[in-house]
mmCIF entry with sequence, helices, sheets and N, C-alpha, C, O atoms, coordinates in Angstrom:
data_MODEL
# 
_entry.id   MODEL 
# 
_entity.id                         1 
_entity.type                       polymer 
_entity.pdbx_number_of_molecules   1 
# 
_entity_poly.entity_id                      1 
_entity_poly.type                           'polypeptide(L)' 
_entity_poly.nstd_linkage                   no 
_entity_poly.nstd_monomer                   no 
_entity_poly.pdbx_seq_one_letter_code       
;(UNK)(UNK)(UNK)(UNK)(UNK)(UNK)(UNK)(UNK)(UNK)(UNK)(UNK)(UNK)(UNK)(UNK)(UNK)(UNK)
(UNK)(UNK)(UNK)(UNK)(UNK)(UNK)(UNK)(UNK)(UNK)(UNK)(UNK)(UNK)(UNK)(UNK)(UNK)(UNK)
(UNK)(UNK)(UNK)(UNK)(UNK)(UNK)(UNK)(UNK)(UNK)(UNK)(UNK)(UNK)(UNK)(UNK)(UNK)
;
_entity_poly.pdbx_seq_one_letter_code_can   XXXXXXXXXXXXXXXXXXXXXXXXXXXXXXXXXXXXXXXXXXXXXXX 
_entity_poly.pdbx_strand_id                 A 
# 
loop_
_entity_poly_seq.entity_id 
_entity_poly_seq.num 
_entity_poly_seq.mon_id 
_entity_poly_seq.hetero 
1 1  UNK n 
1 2  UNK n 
1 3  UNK n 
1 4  UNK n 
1 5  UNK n 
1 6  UNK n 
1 7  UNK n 
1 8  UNK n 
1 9  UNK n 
1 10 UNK n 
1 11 UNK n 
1 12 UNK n 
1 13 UNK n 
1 14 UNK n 
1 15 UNK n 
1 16 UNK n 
1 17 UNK n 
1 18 UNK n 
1 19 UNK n 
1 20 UNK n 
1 21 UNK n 
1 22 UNK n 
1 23 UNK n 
1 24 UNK n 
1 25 UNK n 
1 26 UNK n 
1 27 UNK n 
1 28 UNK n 
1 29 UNK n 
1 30 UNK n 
1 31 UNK n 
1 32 UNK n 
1 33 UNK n 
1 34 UNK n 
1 35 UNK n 
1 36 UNK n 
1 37 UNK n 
1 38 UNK n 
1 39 UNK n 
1 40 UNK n 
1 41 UNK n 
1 42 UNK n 
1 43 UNK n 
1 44 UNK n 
1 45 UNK n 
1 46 UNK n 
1 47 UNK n 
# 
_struct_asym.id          A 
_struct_asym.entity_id   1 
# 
loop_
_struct_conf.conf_type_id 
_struct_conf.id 
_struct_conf.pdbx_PDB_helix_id 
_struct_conf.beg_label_comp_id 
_struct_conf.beg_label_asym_id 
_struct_conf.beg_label_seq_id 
_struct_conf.pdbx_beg_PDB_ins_code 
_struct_conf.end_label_comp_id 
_struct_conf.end_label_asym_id 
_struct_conf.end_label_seq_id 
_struct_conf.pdbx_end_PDB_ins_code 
_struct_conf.beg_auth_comp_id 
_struct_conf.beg_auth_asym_id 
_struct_conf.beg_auth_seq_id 
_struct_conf.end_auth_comp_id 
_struct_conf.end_auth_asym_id 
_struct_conf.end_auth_seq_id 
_struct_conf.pdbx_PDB_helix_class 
_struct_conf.details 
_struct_conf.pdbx_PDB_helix_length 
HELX_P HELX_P1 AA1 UNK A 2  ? UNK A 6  ? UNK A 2  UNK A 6  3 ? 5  
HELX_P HELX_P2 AA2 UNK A 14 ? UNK A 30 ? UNK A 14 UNK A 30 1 ? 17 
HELX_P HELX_P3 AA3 UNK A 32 ? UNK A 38 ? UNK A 32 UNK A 38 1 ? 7  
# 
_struct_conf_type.id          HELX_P 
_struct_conf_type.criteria    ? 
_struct_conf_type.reference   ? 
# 
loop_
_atom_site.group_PDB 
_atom_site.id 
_atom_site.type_symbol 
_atom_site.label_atom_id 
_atom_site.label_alt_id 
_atom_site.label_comp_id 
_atom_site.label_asym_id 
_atom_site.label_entity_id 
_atom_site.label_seq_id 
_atom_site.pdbx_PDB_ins_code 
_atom_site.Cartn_x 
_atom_site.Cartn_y 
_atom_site.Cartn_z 
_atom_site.occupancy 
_atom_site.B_iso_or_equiv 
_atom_site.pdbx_formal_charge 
_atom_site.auth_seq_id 
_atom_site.auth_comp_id 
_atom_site.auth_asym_id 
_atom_site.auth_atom_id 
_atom_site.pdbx_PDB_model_num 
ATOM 1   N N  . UNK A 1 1  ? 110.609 40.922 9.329   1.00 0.00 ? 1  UNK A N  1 
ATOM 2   C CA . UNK A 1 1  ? 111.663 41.548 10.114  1.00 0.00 ? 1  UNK A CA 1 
ATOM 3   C C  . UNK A 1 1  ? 111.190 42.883 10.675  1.00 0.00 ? 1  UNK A C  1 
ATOM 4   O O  . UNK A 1 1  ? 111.435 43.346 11.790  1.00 0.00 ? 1  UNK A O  1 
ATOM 5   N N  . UNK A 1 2  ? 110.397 43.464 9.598   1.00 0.00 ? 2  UNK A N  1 
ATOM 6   C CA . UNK A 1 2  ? 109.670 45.065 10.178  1.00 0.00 ? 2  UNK A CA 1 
ATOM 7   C C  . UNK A 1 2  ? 109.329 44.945 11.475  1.00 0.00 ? 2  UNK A C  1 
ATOM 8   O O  . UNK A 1 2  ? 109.718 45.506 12.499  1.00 0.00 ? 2  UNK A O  1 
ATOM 9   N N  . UNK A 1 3  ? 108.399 43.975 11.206  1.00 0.00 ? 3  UNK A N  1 
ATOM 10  C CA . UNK A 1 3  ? 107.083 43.673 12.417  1.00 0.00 ? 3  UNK A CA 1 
ATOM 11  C C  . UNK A 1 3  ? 107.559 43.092 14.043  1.00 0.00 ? 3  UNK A C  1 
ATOM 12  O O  . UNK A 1 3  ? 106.909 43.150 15.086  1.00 0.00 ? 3  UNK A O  1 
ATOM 13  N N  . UNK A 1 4  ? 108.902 42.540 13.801  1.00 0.00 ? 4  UNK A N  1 
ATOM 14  C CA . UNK A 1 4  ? 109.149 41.954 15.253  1.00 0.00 ? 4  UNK A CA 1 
ATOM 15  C C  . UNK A 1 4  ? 111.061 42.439 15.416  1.00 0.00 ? 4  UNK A C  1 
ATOM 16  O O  . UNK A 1 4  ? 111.605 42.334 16.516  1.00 0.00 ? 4  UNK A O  1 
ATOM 17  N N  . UNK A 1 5  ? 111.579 42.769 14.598  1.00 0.00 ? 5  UNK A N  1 
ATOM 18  C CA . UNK A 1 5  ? 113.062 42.516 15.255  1.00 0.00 ? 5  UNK A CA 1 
ATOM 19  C C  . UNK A 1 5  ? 113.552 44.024 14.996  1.00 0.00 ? 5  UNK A C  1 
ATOM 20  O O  . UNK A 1 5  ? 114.631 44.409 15.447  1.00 0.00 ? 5  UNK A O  1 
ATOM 21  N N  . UNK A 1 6  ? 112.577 44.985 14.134  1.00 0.00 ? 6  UNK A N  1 
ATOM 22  C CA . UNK A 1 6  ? 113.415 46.371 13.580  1.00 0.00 ? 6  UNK A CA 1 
ATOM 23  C C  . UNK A 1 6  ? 112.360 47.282 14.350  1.00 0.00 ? 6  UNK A C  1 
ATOM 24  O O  . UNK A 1 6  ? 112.706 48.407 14.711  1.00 0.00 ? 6  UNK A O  1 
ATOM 25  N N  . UNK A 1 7  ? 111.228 46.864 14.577  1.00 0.00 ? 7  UNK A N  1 
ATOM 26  C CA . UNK A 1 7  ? 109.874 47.858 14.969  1.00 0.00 ? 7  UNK A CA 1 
ATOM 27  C C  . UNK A 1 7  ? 110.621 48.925 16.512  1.00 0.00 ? 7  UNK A C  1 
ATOM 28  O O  . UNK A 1 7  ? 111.443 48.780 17.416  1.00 0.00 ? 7  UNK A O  1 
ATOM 29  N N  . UNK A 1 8  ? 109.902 49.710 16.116  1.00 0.00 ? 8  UNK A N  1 
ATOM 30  C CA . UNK A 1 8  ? 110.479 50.877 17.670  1.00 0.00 ? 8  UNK A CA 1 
ATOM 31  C C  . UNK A 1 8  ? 111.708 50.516 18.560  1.00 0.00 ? 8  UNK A C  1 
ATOM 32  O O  . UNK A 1 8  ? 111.790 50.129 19.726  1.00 0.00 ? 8  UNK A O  1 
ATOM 33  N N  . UNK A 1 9  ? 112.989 50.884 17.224  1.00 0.00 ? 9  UNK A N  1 
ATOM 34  C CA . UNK A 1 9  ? 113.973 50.905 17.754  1.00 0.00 ? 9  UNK A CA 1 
ATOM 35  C C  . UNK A 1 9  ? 114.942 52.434 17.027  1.00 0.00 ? 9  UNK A C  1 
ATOM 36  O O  . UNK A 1 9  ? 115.036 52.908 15.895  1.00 0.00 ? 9  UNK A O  1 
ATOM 37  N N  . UNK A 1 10 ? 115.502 52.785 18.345  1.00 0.00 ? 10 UNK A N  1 
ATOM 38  C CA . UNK A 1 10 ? 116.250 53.930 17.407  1.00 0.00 ? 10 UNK A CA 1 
ATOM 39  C C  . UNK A 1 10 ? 117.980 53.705 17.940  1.00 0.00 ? 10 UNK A C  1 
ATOM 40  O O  . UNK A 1 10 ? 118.585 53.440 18.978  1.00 0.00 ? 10 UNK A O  1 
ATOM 41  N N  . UNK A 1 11 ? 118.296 54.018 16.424  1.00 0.00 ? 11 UNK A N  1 
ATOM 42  C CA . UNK A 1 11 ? 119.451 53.778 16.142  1.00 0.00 ? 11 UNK A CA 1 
ATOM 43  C C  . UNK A 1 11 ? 120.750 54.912 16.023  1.00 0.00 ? 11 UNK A C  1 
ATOM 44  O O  . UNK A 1 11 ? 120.600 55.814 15.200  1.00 0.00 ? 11 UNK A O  1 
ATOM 45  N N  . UNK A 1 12 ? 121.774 54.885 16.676  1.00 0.00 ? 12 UNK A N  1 
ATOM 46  C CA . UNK A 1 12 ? 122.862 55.699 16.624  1.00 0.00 ? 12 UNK A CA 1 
ATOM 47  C C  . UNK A 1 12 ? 123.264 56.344 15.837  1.00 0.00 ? 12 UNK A C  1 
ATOM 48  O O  . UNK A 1 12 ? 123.558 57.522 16.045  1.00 0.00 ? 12 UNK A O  1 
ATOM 49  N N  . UNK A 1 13 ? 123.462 55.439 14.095  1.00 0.00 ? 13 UNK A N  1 
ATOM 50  C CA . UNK A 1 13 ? 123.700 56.253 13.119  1.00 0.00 ? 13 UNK A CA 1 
ATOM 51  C C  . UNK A 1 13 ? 123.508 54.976 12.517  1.00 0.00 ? 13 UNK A C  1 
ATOM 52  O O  . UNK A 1 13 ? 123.209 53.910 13.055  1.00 0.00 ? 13 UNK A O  1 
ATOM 53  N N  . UNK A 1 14 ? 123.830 55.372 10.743  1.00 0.00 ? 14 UNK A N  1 
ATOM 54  C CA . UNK A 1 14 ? 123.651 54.757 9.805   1.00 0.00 ? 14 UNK A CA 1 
ATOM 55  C C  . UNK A 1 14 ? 124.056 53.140 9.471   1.00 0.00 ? 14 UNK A C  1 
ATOM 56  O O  . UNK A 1 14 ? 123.419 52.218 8.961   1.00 0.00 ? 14 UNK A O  1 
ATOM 57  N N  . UNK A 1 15 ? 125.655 53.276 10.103  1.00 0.00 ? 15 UNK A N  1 
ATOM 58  C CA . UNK A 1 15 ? 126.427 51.932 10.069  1.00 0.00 ? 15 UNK A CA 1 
ATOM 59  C C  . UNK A 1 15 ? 125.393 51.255 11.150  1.00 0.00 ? 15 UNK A C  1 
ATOM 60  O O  . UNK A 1 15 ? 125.105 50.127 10.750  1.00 0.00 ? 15 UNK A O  1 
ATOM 61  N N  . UNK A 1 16 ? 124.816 51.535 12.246  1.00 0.00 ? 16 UNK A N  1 
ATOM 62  C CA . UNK A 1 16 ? 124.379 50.869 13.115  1.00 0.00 ? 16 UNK A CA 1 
ATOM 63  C C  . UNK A 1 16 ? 123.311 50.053 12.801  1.00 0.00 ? 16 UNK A C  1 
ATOM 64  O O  . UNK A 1 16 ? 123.165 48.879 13.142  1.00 0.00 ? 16 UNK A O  1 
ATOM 65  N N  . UNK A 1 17 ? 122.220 51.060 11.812  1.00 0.00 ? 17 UNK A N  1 
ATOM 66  C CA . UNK A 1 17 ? 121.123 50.507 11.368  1.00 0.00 ? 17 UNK A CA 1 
ATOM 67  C C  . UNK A 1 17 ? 121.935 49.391 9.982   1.00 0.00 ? 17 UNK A C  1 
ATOM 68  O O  . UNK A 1 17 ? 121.434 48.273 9.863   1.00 0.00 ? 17 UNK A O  1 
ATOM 69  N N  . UNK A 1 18 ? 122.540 49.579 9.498   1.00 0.00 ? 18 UNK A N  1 
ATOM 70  C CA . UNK A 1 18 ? 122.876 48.615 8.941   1.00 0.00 ? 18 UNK A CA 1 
ATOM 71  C C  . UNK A 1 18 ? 123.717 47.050 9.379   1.00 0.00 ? 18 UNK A C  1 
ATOM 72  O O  . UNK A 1 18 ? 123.751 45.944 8.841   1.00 0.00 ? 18 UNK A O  1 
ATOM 73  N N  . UNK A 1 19 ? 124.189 47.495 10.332  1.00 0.00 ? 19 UNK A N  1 
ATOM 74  C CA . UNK A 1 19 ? 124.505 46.156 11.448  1.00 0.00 ? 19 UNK A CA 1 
ATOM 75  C C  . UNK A 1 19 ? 123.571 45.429 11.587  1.00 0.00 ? 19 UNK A C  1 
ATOM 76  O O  . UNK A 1 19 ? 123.591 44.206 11.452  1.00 0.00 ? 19 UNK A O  1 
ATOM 77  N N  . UNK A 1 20 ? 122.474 46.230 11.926  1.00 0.00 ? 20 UNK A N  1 
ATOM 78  C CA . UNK A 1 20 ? 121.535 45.631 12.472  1.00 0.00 ? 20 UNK A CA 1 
ATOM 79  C C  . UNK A 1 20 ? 120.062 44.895 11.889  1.00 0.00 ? 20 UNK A C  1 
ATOM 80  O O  . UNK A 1 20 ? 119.199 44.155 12.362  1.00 0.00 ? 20 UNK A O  1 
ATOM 81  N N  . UNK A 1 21 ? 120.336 45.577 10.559  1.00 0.00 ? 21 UNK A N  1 
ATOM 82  C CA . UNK A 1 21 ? 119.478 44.623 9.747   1.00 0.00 ? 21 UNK A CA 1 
ATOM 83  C C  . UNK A 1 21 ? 120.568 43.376 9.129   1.00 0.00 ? 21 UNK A C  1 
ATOM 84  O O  . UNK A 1 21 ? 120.498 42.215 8.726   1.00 0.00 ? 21 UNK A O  1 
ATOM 85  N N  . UNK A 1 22 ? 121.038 43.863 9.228   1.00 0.00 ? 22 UNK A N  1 
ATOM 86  C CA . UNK A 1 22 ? 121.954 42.458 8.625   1.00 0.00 ? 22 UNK A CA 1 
ATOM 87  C C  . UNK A 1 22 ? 122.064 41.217 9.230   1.00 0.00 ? 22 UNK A C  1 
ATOM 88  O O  . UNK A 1 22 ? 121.866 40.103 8.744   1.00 0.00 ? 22 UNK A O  1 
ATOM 89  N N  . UNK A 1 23 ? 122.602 41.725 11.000  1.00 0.00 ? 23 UNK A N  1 
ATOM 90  C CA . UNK A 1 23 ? 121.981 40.139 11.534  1.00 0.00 ? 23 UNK A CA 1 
ATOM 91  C C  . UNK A 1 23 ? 121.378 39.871 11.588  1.00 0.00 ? 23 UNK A C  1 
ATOM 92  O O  . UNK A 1 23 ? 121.331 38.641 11.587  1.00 0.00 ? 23 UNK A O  1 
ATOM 93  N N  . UNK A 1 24 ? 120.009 40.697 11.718  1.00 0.00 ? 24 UNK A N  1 
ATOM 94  C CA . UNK A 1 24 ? 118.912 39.954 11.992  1.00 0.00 ? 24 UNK A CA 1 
ATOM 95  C C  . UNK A 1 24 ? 118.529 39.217 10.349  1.00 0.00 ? 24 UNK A C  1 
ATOM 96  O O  . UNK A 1 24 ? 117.819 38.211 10.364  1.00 0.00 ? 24 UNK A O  1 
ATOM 97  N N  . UNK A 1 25 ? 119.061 39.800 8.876   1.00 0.00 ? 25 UNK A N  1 
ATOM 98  C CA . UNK A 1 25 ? 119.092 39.112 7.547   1.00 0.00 ? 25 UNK A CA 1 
ATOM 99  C C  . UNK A 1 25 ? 119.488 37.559 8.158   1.00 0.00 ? 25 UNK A C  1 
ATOM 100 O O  . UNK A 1 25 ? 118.881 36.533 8.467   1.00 0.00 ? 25 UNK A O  1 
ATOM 101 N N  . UNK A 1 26 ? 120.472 37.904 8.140   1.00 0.00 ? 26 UNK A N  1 
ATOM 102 C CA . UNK A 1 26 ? 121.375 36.644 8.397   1.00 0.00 ? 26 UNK A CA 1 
ATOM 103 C C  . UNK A 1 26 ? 120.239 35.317 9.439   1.00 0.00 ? 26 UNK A C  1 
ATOM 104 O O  . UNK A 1 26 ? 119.978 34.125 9.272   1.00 0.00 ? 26 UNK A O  1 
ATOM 105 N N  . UNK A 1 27 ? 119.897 36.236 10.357  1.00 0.00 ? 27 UNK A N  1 
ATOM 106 C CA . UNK A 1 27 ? 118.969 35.443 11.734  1.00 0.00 ? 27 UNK A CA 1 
ATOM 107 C C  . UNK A 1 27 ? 117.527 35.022 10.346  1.00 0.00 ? 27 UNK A C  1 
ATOM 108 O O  . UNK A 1 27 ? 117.378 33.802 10.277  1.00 0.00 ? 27 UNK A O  1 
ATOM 109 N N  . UNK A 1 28 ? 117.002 35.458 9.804   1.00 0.00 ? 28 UNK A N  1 
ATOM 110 C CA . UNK A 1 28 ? 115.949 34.780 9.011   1.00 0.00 ? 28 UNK A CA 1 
ATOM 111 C C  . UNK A 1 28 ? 116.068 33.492 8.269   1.00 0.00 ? 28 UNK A C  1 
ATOM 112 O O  . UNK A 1 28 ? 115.515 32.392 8.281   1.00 0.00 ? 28 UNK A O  1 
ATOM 113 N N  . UNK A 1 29 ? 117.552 34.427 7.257   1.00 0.00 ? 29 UNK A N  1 
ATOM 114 C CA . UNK A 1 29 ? 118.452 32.944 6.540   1.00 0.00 ? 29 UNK A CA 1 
ATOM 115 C C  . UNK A 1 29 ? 118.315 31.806 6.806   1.00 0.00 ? 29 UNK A C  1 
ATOM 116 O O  . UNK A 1 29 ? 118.064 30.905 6.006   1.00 0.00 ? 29 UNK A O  1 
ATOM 117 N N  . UNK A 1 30 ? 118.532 31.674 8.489   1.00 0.00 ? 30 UNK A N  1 
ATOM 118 C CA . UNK A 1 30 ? 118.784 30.399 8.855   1.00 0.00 ? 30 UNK A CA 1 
ATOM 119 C C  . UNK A 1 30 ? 117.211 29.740 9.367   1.00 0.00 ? 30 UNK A C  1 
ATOM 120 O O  . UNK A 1 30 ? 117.124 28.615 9.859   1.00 0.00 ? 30 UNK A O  1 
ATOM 121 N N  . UNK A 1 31 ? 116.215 30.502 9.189   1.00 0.00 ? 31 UNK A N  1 
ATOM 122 C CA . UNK A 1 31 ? 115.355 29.805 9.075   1.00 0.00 ? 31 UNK A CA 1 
ATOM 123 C C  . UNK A 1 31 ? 114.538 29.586 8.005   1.00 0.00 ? 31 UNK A C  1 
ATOM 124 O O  . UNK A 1 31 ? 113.450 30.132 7.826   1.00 0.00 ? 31 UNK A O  1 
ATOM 125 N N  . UNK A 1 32 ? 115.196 28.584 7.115   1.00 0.00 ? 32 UNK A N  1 
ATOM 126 C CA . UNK A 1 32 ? 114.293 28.567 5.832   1.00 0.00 ? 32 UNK A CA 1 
ATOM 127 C C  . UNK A 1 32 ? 112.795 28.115 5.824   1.00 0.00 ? 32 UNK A C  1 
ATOM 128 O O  . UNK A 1 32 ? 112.030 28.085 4.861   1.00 0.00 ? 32 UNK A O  1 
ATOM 129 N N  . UNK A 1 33 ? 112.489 27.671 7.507   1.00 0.00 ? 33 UNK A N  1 
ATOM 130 C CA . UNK A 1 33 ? 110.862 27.377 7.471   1.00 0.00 ? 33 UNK A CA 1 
ATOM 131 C C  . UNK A 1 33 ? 110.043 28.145 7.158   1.00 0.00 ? 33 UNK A C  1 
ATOM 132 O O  . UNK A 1 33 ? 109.072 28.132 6.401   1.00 0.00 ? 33 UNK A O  1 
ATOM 133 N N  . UNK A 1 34 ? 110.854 29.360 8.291   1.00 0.00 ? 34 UNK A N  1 
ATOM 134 C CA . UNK A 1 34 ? 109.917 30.982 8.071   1.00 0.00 ? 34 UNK A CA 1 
ATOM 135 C C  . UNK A 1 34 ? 109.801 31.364 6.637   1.00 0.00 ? 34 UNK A C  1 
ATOM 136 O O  . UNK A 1 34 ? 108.671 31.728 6.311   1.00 0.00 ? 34 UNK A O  1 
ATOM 137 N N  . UNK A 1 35 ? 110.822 31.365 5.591   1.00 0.00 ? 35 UNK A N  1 
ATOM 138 C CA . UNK A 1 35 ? 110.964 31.527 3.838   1.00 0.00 ? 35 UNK A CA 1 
ATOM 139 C C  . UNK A 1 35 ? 109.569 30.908 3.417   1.00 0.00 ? 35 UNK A C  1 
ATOM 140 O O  . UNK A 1 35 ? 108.509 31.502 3.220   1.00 0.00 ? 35 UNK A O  1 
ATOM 141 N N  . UNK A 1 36 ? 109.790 29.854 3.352   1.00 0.00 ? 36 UNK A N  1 
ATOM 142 C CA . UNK A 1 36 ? 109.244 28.603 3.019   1.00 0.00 ? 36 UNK A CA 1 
ATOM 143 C C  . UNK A 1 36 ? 107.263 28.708 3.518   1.00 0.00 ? 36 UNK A C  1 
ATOM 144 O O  . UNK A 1 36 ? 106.359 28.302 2.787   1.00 0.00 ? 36 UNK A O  1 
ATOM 145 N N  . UNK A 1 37 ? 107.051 29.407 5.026   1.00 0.00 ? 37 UNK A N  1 
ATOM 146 C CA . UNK A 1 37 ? 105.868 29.496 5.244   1.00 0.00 ? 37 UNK A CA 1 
ATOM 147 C C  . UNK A 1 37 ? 105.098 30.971 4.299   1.00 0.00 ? 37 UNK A C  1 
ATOM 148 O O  . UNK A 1 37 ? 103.935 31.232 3.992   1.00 0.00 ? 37 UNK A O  1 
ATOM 149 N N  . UNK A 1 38 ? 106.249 31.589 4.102   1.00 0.00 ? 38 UNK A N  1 
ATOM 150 C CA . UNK A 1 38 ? 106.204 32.818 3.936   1.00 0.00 ? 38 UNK A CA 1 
ATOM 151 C C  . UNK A 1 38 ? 105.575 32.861 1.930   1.00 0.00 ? 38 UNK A C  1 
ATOM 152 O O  . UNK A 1 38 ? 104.832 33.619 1.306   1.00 0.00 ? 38 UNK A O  1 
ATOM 153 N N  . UNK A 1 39 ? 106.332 31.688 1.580   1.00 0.00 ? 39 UNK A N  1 
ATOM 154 C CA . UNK A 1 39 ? 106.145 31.771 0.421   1.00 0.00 ? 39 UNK A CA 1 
ATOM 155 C C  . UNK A 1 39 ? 105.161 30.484 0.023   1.00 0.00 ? 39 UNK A C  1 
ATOM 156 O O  . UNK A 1 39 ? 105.421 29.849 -0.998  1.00 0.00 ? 39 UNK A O  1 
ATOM 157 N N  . UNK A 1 40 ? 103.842 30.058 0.991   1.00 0.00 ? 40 UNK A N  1 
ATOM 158 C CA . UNK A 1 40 ? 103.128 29.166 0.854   1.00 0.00 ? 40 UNK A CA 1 
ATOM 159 C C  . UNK A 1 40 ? 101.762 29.945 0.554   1.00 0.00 ? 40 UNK A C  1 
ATOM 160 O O  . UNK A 1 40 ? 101.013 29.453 -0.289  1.00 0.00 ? 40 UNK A O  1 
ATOM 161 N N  . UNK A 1 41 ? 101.392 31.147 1.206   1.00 0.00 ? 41 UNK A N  1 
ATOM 162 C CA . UNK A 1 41 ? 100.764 31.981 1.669   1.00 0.00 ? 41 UNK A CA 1 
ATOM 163 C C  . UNK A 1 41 ? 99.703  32.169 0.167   1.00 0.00 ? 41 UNK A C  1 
ATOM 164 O O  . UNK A 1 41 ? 100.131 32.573 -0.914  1.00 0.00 ? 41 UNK A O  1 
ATOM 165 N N  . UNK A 1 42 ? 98.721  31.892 0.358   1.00 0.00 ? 42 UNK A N  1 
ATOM 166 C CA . UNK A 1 42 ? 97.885  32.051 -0.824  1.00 0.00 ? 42 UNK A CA 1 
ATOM 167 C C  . UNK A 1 42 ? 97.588  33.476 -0.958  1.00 0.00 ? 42 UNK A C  1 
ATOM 168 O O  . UNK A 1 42 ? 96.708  33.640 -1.803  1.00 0.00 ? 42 UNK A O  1 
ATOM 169 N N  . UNK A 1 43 ? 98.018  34.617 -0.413  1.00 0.00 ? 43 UNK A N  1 
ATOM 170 C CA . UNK A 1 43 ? 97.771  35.935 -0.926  1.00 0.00 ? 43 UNK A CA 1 
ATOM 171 C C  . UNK A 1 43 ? 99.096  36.252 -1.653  1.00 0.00 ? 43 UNK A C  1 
ATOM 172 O O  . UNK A 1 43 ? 99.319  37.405 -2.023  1.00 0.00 ? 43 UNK A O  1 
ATOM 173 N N  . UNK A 1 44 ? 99.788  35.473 -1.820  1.00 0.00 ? 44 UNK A N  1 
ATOM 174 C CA . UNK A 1 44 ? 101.479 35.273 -2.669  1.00 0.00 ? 44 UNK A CA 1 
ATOM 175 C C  . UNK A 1 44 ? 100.912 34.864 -3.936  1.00 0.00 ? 44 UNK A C  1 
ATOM 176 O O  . UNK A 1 44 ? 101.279 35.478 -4.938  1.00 0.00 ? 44 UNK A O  1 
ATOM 177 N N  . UNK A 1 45 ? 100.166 34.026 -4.038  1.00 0.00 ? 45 UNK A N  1 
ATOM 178 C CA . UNK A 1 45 ? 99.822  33.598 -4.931  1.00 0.00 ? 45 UNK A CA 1 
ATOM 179 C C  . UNK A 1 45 ? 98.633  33.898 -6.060  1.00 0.00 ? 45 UNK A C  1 
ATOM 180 O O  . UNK A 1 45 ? 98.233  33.076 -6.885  1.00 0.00 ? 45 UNK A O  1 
ATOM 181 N N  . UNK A 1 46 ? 98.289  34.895 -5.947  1.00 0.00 ? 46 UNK A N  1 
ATOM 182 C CA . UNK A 1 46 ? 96.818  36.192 -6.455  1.00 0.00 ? 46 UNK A CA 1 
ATOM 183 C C  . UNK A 1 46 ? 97.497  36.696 -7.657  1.00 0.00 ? 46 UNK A C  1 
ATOM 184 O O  . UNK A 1 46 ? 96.809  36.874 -8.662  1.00 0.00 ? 46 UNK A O  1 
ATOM 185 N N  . UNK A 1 47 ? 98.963  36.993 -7.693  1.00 0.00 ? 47 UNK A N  1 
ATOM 186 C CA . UNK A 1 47 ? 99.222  38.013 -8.554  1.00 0.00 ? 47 UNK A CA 1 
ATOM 187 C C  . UNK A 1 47 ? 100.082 37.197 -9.653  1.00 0.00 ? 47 UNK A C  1 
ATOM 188 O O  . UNK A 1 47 ? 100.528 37.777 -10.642 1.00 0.00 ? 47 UNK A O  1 
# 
C-alpha cells in the first residue's frame, strides 16, 4: 500500500489520512491474490 496507493500524497488532516488508508485497506482485502502472492514469497519464509 506504501509503495503505490499512499506514496507522495499530502493530506488535509488526520481523519483524512485515516479515510484514506482504510479504503485503500479495504481495496487490498478484496484482493486475496495480492495476500496470498504476498505470503508465497520465499524471503517470508527465512525467518
Amino acid at each position: 500500500m506504501r509503495n503505490s496507493w499512499l506514496s507522495n500524497r499530502v493530506f488535509r488532516d488526520h481523519d483524512n489520512i485515516v479515510d484514506h488508508c482504510c479504503h485503500h485497506w479495504n481495496r487490498l482485502i478484496d484482493q486475496a491474490w495480492r495476500i496470498m502472492l504476498i505470503g508465497m514469497r520465499d524471503s517470508v519464509h527465512r525467518f
